[in-house]
N, C-alpha and C positions, 0 to 999 in steps of 0.2 A: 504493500500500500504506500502509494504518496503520500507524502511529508503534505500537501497541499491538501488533498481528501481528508486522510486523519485528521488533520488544523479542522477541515468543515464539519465530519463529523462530531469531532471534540463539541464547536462551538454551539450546534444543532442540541446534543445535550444540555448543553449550558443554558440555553434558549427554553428547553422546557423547565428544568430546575427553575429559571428566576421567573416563569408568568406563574407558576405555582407558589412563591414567594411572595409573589403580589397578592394572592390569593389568601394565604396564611394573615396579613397584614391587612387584609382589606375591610374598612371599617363599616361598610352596607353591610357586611353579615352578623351585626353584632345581636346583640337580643333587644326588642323594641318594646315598649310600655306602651300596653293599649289603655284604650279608654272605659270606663266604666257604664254602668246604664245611667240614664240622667237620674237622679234624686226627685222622690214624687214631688217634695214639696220646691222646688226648684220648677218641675218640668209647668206645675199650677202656677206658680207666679210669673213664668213667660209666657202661658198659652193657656191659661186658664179663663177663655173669655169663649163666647162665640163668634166663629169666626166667619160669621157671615153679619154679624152687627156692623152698625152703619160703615156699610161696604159703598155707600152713596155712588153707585155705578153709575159711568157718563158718556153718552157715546159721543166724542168729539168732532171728529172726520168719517167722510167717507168716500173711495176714489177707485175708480179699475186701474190696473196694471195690466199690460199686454206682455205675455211669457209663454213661449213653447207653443206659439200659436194661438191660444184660447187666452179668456180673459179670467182674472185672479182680483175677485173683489176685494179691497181691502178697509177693515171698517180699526180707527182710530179709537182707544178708550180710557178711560180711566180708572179708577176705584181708590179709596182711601187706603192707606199702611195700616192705620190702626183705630180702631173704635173711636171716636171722638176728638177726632183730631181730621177732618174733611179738609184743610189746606195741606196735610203733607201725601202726596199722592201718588199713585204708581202708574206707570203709561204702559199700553200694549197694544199690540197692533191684531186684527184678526185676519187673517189667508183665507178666503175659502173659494170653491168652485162653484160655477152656477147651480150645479146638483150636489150639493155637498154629503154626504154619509152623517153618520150619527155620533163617531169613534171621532176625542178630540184629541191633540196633541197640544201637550206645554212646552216652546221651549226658552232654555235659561243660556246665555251667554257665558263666557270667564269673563275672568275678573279684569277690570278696565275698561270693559266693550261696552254692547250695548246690543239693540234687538236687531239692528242693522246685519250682525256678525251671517245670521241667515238668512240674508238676501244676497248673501256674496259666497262666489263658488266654496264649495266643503265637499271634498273628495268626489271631484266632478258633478255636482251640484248643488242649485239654491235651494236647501234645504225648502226654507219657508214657502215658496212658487211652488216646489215639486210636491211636497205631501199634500199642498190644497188640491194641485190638478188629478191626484190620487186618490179623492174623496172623504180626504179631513178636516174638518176646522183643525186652524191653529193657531193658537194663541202664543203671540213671541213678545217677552217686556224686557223694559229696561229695568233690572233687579234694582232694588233700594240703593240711595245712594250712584247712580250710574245713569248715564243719558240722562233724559229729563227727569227720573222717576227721583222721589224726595228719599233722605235719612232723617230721622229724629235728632235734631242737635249739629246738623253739619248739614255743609254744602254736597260733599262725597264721601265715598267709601272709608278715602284716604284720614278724614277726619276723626272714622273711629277705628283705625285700624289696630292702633297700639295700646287698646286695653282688651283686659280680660274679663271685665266685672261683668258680672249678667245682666242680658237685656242692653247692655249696650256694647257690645262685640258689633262689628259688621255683619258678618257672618249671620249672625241671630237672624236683621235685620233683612237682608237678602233672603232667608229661609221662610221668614214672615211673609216678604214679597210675594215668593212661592206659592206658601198656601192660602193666602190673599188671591190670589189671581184662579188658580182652581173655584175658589168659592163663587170667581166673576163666573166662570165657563158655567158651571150650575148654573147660577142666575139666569145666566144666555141659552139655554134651554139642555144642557150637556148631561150624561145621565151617569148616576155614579157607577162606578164599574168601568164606565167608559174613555174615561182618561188614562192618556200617556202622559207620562213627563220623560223628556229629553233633554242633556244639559252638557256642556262641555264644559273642564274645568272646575271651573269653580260654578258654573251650572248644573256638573257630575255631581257635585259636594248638597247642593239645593235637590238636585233629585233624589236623590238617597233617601235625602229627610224628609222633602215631602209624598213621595211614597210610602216612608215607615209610618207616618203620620196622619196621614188623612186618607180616610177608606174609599173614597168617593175614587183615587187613585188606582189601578190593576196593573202597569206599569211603566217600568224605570228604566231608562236605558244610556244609562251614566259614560262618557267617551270622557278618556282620560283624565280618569280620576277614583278615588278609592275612599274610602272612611280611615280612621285612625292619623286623627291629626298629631298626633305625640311621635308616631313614625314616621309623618315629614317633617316635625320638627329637628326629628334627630337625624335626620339624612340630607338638611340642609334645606328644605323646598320650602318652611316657613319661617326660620331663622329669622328672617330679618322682617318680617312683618308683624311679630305678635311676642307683646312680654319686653319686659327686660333682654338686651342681648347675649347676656350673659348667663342667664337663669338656667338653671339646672330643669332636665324635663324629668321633676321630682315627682310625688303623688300631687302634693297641693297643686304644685302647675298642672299635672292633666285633671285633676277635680276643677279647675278654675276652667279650661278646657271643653267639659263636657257640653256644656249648652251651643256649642259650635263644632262639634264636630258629631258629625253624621252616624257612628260607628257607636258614642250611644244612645243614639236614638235610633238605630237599630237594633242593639240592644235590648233597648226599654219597649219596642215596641214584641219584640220576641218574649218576651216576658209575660207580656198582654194580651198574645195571639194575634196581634192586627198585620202579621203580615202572612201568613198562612193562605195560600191560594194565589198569593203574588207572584210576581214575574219579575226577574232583571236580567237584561242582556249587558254585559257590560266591555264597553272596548276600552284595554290597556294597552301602552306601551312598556314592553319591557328594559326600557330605558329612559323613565321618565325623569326628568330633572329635579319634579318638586313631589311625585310621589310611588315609593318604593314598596317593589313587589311585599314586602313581609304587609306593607298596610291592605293590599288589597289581598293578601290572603287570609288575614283576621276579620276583613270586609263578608269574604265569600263564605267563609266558614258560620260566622255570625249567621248571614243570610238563611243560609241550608240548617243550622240549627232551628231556627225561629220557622221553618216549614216553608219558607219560600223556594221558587226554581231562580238560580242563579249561574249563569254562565259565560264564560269567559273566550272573548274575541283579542285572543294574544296577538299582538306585534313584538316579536323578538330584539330585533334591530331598527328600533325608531326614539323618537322622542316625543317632548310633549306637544311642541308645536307642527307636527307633521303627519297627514290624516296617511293611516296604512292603507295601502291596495286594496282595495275592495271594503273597507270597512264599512262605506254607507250603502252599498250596495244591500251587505245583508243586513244590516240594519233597518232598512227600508223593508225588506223580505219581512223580517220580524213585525214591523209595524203593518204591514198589510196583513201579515198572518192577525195581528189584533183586533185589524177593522172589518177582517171577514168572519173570524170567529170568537173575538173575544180571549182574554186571557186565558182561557183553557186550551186555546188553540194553540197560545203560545208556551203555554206551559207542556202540551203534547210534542211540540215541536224541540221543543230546549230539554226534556227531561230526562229521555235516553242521554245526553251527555252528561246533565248534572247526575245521574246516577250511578255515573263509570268511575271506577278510582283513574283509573286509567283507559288510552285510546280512544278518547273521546272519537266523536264525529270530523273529522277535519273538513273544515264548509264554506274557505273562506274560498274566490274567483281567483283562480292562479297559479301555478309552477309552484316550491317551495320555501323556506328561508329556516334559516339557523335561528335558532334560541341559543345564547350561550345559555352555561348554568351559571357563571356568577354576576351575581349582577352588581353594578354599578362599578367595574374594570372600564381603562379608558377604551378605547376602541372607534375605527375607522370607520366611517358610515356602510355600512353595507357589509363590513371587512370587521368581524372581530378576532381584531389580532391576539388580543391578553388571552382571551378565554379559548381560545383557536384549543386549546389542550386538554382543557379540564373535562371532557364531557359534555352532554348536553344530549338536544332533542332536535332531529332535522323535524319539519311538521308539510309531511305532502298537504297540499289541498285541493278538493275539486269544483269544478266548477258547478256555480247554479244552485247553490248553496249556500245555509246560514252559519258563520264560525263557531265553535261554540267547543274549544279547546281545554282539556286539563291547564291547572295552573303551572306555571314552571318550577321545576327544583334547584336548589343549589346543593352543589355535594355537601356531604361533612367536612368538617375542618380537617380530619384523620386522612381523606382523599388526596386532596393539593402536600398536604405534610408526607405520605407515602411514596407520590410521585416524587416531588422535590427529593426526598433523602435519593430513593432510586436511580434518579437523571443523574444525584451529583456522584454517586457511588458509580453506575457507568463513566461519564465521563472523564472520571479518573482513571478507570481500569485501562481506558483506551486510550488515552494519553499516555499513562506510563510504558504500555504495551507500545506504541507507537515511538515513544522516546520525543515525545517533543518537547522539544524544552519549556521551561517558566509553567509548564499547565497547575500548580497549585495557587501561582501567584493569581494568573489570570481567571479561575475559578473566584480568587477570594474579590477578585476589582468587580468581577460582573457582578457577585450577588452584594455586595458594598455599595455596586453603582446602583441595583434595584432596590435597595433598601433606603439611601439616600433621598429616591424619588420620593416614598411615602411622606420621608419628614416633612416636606412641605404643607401636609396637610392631617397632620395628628392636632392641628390646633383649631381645626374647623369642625364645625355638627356637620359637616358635610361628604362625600364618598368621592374622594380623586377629585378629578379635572370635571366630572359631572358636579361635583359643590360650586366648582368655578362656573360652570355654563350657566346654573342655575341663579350665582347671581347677577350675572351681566343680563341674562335675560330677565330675570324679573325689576330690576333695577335703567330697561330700557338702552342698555350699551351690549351693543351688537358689535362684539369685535371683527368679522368677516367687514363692518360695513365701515366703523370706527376708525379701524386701525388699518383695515386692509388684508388683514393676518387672517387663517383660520386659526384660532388658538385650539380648540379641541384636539384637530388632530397633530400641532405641533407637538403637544401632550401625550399622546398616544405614539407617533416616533421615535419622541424623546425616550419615553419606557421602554421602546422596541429593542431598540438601536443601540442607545447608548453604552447598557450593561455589554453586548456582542465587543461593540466597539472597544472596550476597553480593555476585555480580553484578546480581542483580536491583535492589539497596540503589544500585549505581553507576549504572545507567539510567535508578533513577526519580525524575524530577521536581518532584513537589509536597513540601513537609515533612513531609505526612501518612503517604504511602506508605512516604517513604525512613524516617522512624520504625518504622513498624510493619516494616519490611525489618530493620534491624536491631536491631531488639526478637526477630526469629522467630531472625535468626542467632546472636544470642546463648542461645538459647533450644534450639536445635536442636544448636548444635556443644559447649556446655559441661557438661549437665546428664550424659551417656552419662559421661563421663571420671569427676565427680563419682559416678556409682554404681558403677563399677569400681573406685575405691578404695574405699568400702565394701566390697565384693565383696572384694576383696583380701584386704585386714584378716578378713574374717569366714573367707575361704580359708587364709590365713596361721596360723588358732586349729588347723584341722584337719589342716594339713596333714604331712606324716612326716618331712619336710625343709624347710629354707627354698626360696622358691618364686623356680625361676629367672624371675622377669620382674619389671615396675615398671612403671607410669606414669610418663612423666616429664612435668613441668608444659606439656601440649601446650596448657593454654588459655591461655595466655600468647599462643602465639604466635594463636591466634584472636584473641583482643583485639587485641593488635599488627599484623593484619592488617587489622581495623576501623577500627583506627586511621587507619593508611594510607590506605585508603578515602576514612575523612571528608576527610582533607589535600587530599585528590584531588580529590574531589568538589567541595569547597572549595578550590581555584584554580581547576579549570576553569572552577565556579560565576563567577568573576571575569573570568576570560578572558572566557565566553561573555556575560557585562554589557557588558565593555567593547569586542566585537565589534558589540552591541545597539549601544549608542550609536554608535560611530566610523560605523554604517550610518546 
């Protein structure tokens, strides 16, 4: 065997060892604090009113739209927030067709938008246009605090963002929105059983609740988003929006918690039996920014305990702001299975999956895609480089069908620690077997250098370079557009590369190579860290609070690892002269 093959193969081990190191190291896996069921006397002093009391409904406007050919009536309206308070009020638009059906649809925005969001293309269509010309009413608002629609106490959302006390969360308020606006579609002649809520985002978060909550509801069809807000908190998705920065996500913070997050009023309502005979179809990503797979598997679980049908339209390799292939395709599937038969229809439909541990139905329109198993490792769009080793689920899918996927797994920790020890144990064997020189030094540079990576980010609630995406994006700085950088996958090269690199610098030979070796290492590991304090600083101008996380000077220890290197390299270099001669 070549001196040049053995060096590849050596490195090719070394390469599995350190993504398995990232894996042992990686702070998405940790164990998450869920939330608890809301407290009775709590859940009575938020909702403890009728919620059809002066709902003083107003039909504002009313206008055609021309879409898809046919005309899309659209009637303007309003309705109060909250019982005796007739000036703070909620705006909502109605969709419907000249023949419209009986089955209505809610839907809810994220957070910052407004009811606009589904009038504008959503995974190849307007939502709001297309389910009317489909024979739905649909009811689309501006959530509390958002577009024109009012919050108690402030101009928007952003006003109550940063408390926890009850009944004045945003969140509450938005959720109130919610079941305010159901109670209009009643009024408007909507019959209970017969509503859908659909919501993205932080509309995911509003359908949850007002599904667990109001019977009148049959279902929920939640697009990225999950319950258990204490498990985005700790994975970085709402760090900067809610609490002290600093605050521990103790018991009293997820007690303070409960009345805004979905997961226990799912919960509370599993308790109560009110959601028994319900439906949720729900599409995730499995690379969400702001909320991580352990919250939407304490979501599903909750669900399916409490006797609902609940299941799961996985995207492996996506994010938050990017609608998966076929996702409304079947979603749309789903809601017509609703308006032709009603929630039993759709519960006929979804229940052979939710009752697989495994193999679920695969139903999504298209060819396949990879799930890693670990999640929140940096990784290449499309391309997951880290998790490329760990295992995982290829998910065929076919066409003309509704998704409705087992959840994803991530190995045990015992998994990535078995490989690792293994890779590093081979790659030794073959290196000494091969005689190539420096292979312990350069074993210790690469997993030095992959260890090195994490430190950047032991001091954030957040998982790798997804904590960083999650805050440029929620904080409105878009580094692709900002700065001109993709920083994501700088981040994911950097991981790739760099550790190889560094061993590659200790194997090779001539001056020429081991130059140009760390010339790339230096090149590869330092420049990523450099644009995330940019990024910072520019996050830091926008952002509502100071921002819990930091760089800490991890190129340092890159340099100081080089360092080491050259020492290295330079005695062996000495050794292996005066080995030359004494022969």
């Amino acid at each position: 065997m070549s001196r040049r093959i053995a060096a590849a193969l050596f490195l090719i081990l070394v390469f599995i060892g350190y993504v398995n190191l990232y894996t042992l190291l990686d702070p998405s896996q940790d164990s998450y604090t869920t939330t608890p069921p809301l407290a009775e006397d709590l859940y009575r002093m938020l909702w403890g009113f009728d919620w059809s009391e002066d709902l003083d409904l107003r039909m504002e406007d009313t206008w055609a739209e021309s879409y898809g050919g046919s005309a899309v009536e659209v009637t303007k309206i309003s309705f109060s927030l909250l019982p005796g308070a007739p000036d703070c009020r909620v705006y909502g638009w109605i969709y419907s067709s000249p023949t419209p059906g009986r089955a209505w649809v809610l839907l809810v925005h994220g957070l910052g938008g407004d009811h606009t969001f589904f009038e504008e293309p959503l995974g190849g269509y307007r939502v709001a246009y297309d389910l009317a010309l489909r024979g739905f009413k649909v009811l689309a608002i501006d959530a509390a605090g958002h577009g024109e629609s009012c919050i108690p106490g402030g101009e928007s959302w952003r006003d109550k963002a940063l408390t926890l006390e009850p009944g004045e969360f945003f969140l509450y308020h938005v959720y109130l929105s919610g079941v305010r606006a159901v109670e209009a579609a009643l009024e408007l002649g909507a019959e209970p059983g017969g509503i859908a809520v659909m919501g993205v985002s932080m509309g995911g978060l509003t359908s949850y609740t007002v599904a667990s909550l109001h019977p009148a509801v049959a279902l929920a069809v939640p697009i990225v988003a999950s319950g258990c807000l204490p498990c985005m908190i700790q994975s970085g998705g709402l760090a900067n929006l809610v609490g002290p920065p600093d605050a521990p996500v103790d018991i009293e913070t997820v007690a303070m918690l409960s009345p805004a997050d979905p997961l226990s009023y799912i919960r509370m309502a599993g308790e109560r039996g009110w959601l028994a005979g319900k439906a949720f179809y729900i599409l995730f990503s499995g690379h969400d920014e702001y909320f991580p797979t352990e919250g939407l598997a304490a979501t599903v679980d909750a669900l399916r305990s409490a006797g609902a049908v609940a299941a799961v339209a996985y995207s492996g390799n996506n994010n938050h702001y990017k609608p998966a292939p076929g996702w409304m395709d079947s979603a749309l599937l789903v809601l017509e299975e609703f308006r032709d038969g009603g929630v039993e229809a759709v519960r006929t439909l979804l229940a052979p999956a939710a009752g697989e541990e495994a193999g679920w139905p695969d139903l999504l329109a298209g060819g396949a895609e990879w799930r890693p198993s670990s999640d929140g490792l940096a990784y290449l769009p499309g391309i997951p480089l880290i998790p490329l080793v760990l295992s995982g689920e290829v998910v065929s899918r076919a066409p003309g069908e509704v998704l409705a996927t087992s959840l994803p797994w991530s190995p045990p920790r015992i998994l990535p620690a078995i490989i690792l020890l293994a890779a590093t144990v081979l790659a030794g064997l073959q290196a000494h077997r091969s005689r190539l020189p420096r292979w312990p030094a350069a074993l210790a540079a690469a997993y030095a250098t992959a260890a090195a990576y994490t430190i950047a980010f032991w001091s954030w609630p957040g998982r790798f370079s997804l904590g960083m995406l999650s805050l440029m994006e929620r904080s409105a700085v878009t580094p692709s557009l900002t700065l001109g950088l993709p920083t994501l996958e700088l981040m994911t090269l950097s991981a790739a590369l760099s550790p190889l690199l560094a061993a590659a610098y200790l194997l090779a030979a001539g001056r020429g190579v081991s130059v140009a070796a760390a010339a790339l290492y230096l090149v590869m590991a330092l420049p990523p860290y450099i644009v995330m304090r940019l990024v910072l600083s520019l996050v830091a101008e926008n952002a509502l609070q100071p921002i819990p996380a930091a760089i800490v000077p991890v190129e340092i220890a890159y340099i100081l690892i080089l360092a080491a290197a050259a020492a290295a390299k330079r005695i062996s270099g000495r050794r292996e002269g005066g080995e030359a001669q004494a022969i």
